[in-house]
Residue frames relative to the residue before (quaternion, step in Angstrom):
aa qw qx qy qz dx dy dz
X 1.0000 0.0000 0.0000 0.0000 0.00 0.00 0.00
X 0.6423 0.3966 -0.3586 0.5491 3.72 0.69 -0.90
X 0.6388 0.4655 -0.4922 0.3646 3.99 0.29 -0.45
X 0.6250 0.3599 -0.2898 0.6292 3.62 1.01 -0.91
X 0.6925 0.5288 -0.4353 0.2266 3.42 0.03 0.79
X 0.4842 0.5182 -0.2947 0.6404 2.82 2.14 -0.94
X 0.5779 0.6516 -0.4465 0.2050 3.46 0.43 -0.71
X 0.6743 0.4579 -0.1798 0.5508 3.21 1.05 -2.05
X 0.6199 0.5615 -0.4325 0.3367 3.71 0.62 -0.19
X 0.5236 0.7105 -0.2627 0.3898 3.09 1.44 -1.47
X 0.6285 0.6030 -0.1433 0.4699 3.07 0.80 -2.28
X 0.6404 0.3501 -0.3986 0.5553 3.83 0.05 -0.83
X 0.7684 0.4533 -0.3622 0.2698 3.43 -0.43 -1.49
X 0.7567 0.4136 -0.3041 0.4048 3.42 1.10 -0.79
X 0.2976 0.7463 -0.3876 0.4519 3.68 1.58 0.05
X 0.8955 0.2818 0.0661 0.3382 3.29 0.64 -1.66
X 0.2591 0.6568 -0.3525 0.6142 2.86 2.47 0.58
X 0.6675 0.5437 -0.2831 0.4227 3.28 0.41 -1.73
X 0.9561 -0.0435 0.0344 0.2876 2.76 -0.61 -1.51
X 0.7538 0.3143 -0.2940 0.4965 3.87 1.37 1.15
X 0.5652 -0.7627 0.2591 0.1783 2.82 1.57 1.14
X 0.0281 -0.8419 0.4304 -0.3244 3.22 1.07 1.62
X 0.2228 0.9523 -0.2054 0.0358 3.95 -0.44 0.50
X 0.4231 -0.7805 0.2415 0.3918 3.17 1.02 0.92
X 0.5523 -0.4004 -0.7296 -0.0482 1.19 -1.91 1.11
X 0.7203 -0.4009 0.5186 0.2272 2.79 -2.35 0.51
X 0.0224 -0.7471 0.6520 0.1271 3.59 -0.86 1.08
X 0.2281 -0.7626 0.5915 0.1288 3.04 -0.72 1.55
X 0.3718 -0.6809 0.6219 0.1069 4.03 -1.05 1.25
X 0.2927 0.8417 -0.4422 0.1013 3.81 0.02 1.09
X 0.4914 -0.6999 0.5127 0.0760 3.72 -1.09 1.57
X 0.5665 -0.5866 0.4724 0.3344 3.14 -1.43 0.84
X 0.4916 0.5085 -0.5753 0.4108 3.86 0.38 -0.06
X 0.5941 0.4621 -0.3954 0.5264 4.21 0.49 -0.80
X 0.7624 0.2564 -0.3759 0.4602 3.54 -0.24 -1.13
X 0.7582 0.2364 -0.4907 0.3584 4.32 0.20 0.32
X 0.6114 0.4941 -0.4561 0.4171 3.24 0.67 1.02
X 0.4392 0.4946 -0.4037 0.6321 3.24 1.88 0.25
X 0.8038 0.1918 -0.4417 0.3492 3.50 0.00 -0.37
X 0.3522 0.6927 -0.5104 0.3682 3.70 0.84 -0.06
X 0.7985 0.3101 -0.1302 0.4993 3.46 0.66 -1.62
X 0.5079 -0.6453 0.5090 0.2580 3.60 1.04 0.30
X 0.5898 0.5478 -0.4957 0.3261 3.54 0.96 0.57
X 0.2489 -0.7950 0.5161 0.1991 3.50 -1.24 0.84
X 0.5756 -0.7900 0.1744 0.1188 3.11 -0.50 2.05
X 0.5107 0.6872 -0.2372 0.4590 3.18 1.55 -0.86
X 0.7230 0.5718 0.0215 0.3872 2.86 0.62 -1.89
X 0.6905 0.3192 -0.0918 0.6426 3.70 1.13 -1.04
X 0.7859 0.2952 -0.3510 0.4147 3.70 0.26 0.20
X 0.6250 0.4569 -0.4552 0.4398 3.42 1.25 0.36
X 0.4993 0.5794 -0.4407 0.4698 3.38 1.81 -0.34
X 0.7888 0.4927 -0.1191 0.3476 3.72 0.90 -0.44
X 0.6538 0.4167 -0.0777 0.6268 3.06 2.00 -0.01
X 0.3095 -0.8806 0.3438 0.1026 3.11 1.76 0.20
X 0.6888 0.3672 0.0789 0.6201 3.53 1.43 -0.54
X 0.3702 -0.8980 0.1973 0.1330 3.52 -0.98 1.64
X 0.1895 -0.9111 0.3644 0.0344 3.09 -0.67 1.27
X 0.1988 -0.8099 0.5442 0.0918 3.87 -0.62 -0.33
X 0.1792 -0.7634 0.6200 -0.0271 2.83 -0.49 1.83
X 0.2898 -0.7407 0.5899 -0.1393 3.01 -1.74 1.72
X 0.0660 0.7102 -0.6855 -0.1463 4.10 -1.05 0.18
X 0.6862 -0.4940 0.4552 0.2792 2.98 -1.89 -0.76
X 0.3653 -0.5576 0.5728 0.4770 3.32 -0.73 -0.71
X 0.5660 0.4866 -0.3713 0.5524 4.01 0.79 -0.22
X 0.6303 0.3907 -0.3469 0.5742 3.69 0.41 -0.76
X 0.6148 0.5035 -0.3595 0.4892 3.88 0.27 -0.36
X 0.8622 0.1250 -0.2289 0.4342 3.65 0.08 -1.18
X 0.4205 0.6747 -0.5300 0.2951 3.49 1.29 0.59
X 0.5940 0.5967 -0.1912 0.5045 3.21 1.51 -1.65
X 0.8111 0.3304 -0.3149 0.3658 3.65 0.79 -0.45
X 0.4208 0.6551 -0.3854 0.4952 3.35 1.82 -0.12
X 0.6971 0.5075 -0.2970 0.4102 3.59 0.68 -0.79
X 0.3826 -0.8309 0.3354 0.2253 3.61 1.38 -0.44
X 0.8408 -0.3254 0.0068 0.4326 3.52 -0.73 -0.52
X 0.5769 0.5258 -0.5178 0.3502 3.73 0.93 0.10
X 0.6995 0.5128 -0.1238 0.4821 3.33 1.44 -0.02
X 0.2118 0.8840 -0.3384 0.2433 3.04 1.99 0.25
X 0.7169 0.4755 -0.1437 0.4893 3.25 0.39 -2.16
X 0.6962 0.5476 -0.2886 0.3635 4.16 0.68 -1.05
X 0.6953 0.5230 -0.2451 0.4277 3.09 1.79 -1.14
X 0.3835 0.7804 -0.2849 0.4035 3.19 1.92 -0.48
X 0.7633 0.4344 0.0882 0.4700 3.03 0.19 -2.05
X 0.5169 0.5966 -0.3136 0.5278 3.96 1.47 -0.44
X 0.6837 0.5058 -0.1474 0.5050 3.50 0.92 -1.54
X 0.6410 0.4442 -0.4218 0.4624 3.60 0.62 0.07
X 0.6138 0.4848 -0.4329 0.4482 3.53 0.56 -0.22
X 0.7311 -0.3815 0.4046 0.3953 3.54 -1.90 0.31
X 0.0441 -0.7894 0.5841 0.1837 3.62 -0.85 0.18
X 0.2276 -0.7060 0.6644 0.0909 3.63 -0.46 1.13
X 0.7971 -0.2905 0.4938 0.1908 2.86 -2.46 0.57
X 0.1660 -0.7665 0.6028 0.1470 3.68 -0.72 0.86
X 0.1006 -0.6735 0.5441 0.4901 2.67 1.20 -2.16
X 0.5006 0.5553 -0.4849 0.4538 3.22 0.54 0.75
X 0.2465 0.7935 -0.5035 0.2367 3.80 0.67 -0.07
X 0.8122 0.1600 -0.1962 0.5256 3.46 -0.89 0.68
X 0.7207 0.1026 -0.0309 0.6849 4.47 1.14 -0.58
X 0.3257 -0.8194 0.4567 -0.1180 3.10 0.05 1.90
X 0.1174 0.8899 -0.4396 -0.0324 3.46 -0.43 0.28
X 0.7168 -0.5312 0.1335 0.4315 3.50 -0.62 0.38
X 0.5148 -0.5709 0.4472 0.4572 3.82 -0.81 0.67
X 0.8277 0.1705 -0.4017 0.3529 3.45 -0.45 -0.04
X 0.3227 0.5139 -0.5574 0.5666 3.93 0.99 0.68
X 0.4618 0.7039 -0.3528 0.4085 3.68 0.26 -1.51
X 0.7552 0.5943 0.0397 0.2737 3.18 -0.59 -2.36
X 0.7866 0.2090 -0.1108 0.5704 3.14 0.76 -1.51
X 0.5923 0.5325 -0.3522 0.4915 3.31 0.71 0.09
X 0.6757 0.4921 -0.2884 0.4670 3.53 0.97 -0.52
X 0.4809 0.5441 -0.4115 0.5508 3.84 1.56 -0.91
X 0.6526 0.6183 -0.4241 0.1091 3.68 0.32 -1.28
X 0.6116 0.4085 -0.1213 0.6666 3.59 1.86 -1.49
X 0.8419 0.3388 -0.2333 0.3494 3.71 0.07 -0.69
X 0.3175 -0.6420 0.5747 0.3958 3.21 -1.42 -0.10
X 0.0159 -0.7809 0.6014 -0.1679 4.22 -0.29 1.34
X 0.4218 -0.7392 0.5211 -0.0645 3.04 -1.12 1.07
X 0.0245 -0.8908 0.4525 0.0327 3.46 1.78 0.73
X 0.0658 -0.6220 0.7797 -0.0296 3.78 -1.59 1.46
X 0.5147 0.5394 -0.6391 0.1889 2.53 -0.94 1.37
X 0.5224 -0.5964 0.5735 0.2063 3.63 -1.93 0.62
X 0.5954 0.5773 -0.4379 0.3471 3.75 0.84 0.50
X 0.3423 -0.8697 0.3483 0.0716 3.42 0.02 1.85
X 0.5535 0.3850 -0.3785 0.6341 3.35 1.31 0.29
X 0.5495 0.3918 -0.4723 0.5670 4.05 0.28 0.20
X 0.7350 0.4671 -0.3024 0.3875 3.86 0.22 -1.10
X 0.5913 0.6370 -0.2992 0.3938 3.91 1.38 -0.91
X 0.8484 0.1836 -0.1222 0.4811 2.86 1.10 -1.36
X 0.2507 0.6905 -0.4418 0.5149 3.71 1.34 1.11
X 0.8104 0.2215 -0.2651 0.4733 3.41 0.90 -0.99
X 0.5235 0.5656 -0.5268 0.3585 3.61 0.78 0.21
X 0.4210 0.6931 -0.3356 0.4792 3.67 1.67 -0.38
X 0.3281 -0.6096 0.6770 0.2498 4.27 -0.65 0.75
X 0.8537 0.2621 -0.1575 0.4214 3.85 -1.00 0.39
X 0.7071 0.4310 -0.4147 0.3773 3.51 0.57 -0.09
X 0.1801 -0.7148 0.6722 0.0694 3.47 -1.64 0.95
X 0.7257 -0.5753 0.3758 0.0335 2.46 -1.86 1.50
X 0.3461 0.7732 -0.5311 -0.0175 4.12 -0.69 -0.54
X 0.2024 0.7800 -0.5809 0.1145 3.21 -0.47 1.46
X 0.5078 -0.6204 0.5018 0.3249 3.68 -1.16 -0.04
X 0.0072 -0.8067 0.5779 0.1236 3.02 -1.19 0.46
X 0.7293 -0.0144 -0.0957 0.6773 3.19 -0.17 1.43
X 0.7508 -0.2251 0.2049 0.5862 3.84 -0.93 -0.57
X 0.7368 0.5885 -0.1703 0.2860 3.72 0.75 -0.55
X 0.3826 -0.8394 0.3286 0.2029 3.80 -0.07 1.22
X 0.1675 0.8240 -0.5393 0.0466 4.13 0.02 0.49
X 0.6353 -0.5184 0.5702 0.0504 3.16 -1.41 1.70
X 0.0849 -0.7718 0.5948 0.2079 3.79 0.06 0.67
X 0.5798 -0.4917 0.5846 0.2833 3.85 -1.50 0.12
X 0.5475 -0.7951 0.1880 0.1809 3.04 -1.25 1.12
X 0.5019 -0.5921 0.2865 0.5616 3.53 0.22 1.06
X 0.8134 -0.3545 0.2903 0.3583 3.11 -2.01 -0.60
X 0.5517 0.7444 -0.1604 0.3403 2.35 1.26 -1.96
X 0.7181 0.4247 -0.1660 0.5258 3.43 0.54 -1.54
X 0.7308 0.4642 -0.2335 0.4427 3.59 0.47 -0.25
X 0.6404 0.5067 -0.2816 0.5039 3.19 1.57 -0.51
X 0.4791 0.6410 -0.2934 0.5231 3.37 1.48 -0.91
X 0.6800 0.4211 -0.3579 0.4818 3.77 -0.28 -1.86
X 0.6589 0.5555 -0.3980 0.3144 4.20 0.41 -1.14
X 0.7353 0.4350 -0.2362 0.4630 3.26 0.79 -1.54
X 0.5845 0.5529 -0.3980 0.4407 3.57 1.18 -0.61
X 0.6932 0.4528 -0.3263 0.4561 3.71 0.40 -0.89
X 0.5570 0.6303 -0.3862 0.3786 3.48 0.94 -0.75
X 0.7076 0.4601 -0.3453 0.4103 3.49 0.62 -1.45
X 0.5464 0.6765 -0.3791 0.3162 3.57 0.84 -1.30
X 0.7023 0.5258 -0.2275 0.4226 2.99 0.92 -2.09
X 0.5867 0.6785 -0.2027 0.3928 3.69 1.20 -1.01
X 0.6755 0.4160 -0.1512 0.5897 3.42 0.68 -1.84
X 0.6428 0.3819 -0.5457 0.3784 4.19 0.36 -1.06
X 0.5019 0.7398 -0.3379 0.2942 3.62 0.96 -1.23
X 0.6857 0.3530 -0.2281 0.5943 3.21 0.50 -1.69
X 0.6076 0.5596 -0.4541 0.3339 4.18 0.34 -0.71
X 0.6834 0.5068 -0.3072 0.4264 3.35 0.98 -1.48
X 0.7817 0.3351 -0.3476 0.3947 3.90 0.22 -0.98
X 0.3949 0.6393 -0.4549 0.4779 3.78 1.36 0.02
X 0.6823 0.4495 -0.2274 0.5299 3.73 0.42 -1.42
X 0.7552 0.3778 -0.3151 0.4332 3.78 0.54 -0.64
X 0.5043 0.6807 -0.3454 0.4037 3.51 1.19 -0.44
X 0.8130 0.3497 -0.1905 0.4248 3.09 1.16 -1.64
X 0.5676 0.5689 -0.4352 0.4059 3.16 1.04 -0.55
X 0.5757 0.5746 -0.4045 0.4180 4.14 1.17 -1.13
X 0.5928 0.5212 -0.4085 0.4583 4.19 1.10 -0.95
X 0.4779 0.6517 -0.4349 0.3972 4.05 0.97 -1.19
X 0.8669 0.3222 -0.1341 0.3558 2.95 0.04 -1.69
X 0.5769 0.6388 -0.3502 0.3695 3.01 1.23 -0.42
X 0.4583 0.7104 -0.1794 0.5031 3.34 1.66 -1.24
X 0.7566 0.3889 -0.2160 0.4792 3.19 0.40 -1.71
X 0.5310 0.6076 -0.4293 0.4057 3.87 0.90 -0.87
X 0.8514 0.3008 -0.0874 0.4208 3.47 -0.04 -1.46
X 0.6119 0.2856 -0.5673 0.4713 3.61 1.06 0.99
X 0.5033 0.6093 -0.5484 0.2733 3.31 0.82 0.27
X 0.6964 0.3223 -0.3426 0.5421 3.27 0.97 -1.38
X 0.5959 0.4607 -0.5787 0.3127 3.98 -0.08 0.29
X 0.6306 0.5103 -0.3890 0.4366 3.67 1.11 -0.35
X 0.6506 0.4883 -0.3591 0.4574 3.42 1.23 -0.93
X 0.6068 0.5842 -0.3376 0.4200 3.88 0.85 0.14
X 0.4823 0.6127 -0.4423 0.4433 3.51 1.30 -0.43
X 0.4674 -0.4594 0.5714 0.4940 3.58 -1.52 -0.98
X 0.3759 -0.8021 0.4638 0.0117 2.95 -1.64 1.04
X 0.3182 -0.7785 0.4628 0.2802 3.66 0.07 1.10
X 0.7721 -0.4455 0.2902 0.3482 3.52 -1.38 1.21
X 0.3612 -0.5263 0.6055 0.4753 3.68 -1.17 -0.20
X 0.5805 -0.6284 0.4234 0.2981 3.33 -1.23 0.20
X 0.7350 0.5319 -0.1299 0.3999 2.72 1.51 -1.27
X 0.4162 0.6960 -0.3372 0.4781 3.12 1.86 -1.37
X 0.7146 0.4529 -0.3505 0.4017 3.84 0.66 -1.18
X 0.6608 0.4969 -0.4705 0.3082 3.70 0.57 -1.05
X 0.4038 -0.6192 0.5935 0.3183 3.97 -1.22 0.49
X 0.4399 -0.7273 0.4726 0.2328 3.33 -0.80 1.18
X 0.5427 -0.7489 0.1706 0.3400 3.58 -0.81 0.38
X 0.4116 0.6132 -0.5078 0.4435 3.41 1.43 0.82
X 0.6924 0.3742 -0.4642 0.4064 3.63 0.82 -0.37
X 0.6028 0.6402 -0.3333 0.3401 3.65 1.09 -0.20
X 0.6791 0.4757 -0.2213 0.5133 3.00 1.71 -0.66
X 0.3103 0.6622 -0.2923 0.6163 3.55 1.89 -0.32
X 0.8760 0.1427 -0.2236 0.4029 3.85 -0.24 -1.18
X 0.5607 0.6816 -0.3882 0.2652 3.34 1.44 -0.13
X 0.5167 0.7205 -0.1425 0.4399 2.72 1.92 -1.10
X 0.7043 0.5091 -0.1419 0.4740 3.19 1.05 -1.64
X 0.7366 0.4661 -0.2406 0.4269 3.79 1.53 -0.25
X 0.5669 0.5122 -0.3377 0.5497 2.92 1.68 -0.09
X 0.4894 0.6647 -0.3492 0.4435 3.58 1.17 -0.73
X 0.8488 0.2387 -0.1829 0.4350 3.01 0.60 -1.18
X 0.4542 0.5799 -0.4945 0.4614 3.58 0.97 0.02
X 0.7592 0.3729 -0.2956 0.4440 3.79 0.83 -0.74
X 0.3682 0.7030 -0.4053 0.4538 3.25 1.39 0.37
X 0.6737 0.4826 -0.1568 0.5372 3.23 0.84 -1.83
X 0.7168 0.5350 -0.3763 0.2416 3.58 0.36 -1.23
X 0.4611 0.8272 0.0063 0.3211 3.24 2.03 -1.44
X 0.7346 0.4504 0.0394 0.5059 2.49 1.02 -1.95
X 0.5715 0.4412 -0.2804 0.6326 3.78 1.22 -1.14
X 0.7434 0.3931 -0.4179 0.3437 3.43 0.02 -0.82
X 0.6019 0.5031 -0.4148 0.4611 4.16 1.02 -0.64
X 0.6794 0.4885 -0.3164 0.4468 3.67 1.18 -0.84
X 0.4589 0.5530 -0.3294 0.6124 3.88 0.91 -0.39
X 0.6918 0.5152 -0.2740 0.4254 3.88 0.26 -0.91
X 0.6993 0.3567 -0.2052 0.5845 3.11 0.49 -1.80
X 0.5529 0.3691 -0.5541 0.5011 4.36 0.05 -0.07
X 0.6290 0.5474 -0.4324 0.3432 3.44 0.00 -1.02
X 0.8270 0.3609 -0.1891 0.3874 3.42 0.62 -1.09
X 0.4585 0.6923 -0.2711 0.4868 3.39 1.58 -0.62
X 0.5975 0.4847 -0.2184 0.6003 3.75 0.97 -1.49
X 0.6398 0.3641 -0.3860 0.5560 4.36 -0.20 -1.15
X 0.7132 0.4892 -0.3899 0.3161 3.73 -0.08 -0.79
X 0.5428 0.6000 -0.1246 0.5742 3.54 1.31 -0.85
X 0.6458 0.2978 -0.3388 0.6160 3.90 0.44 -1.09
X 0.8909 0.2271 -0.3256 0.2204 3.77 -0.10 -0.88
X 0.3586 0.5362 -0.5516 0.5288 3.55 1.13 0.92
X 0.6429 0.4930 -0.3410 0.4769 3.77 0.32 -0.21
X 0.7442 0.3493 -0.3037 0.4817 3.62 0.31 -0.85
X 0.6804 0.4261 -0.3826 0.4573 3.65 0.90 -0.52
């Protein structure tokens, strides 16, 4: 039972980490109704909510929760006792006091507080509040209440929008990125309309046609060479024909 208790306790606390920005240590905000139902049950308060919270915390009152508990006198004696040991924070009420659970709710409004207390009209209207947590005893035994509606209705509508706004981010980002390309589309085909300068390469003759005209210059150089050499011949013979009509 106490292992499934820390658990569900865990579970809350981390609920209200997430999504209201809760942080150790935990300042717990506690009224003189808790501390006379702690001493009824003999439970020391300190002592039993760090065994149950697992994790460090710092219990805190008012100065209204004090002179309420002493306004009320002796059936409230011991609680008022056992109140006064704890830290006492700023209300802002100093000097025009006002009732502890006015007090309370006014303190949840700026802080993040962990309110202990057994007054069922403070706790009713705590949970109609998104973000506030609960701490109350039952019997001798401390329990972390679950998060109201309220709070649960909130975290929904929050996640929704997120889920909503990434949504609306994502088809924004795809829009713009569809104009880019779009951008990029229609200077291509405006570049592919211009005039186009030659390939370079397209220009170089490949080396079969080089070997083709090389050929075709030597061919014809031995043409030429051929050709002088039959003309050179035929003089050669033209001239002897000439010397041997003379000598005869």
């Amino acid at each position: 039972m106490k292992i499934s208790r820390f658990k569900k306790a865990h579970k809350t606390l981390s609920f209200f980490a997430t999504n209201f920005e809760y942080r150790e240590p935990y300042q717990i905000l506690i009224d003189a109704t808790f501390c006379q139902l702690a001493l009824q049950n003999k439970v020391i308060i300190e002592e039993q909510i760090k065994k149950y919270f697992q994790s460090t915390i710092k219990l805190i009152t008012t100065q209204c929760v004090i002179l309420e508990a002493e306004s009320l006198g002796s059936p409230l004696a011991g609680a008022t006792m056992i109140v006064k040991q704890f830290h006492v924070h700023k209300c802002g009420h100093e000097g025009a006091p006002v009732p502890a659970s006015q007090c309370i709710k006014s303190m949840t409004k700026g802080g993040r507080y962990i309110v202990a207390s057994q007054d069922r009209s403070l706790q009713t209207s705590l949970r109609k509040v998104p973000g506030r947590i609960l701490l109350y005893l039952h019997k001798a035994t401390p329990v972390l209440e679950e998060p109201s509606e309220a709070s649960k209705k909130y975290v929904s509508k929050k996640y929704q929008k997120s889920l909503t706004s990434g949504l609306e981010n994502h088809v924004e980002n795809l829009k713009q990125i569809q104009i880019l390309q779009n951008e990029k589309m229609d200077n291509r085909i405006k570049q592919r309309r211009g005039p186009k300068n030659p390939n370079p390469l397209s220009c170089k003759k490949s080396t079969k046609q080089k070997g083709k005209t090389q050929n075709k210059i030597i061919s014809k150089e031995n043409k030429l060479r051929g050709s002088s050499k039959v003309q050179m011949k035929k003089k050669r013979k033209r001239i002897k024909t000439t010397n041997r009509i003379n000598s005869t």
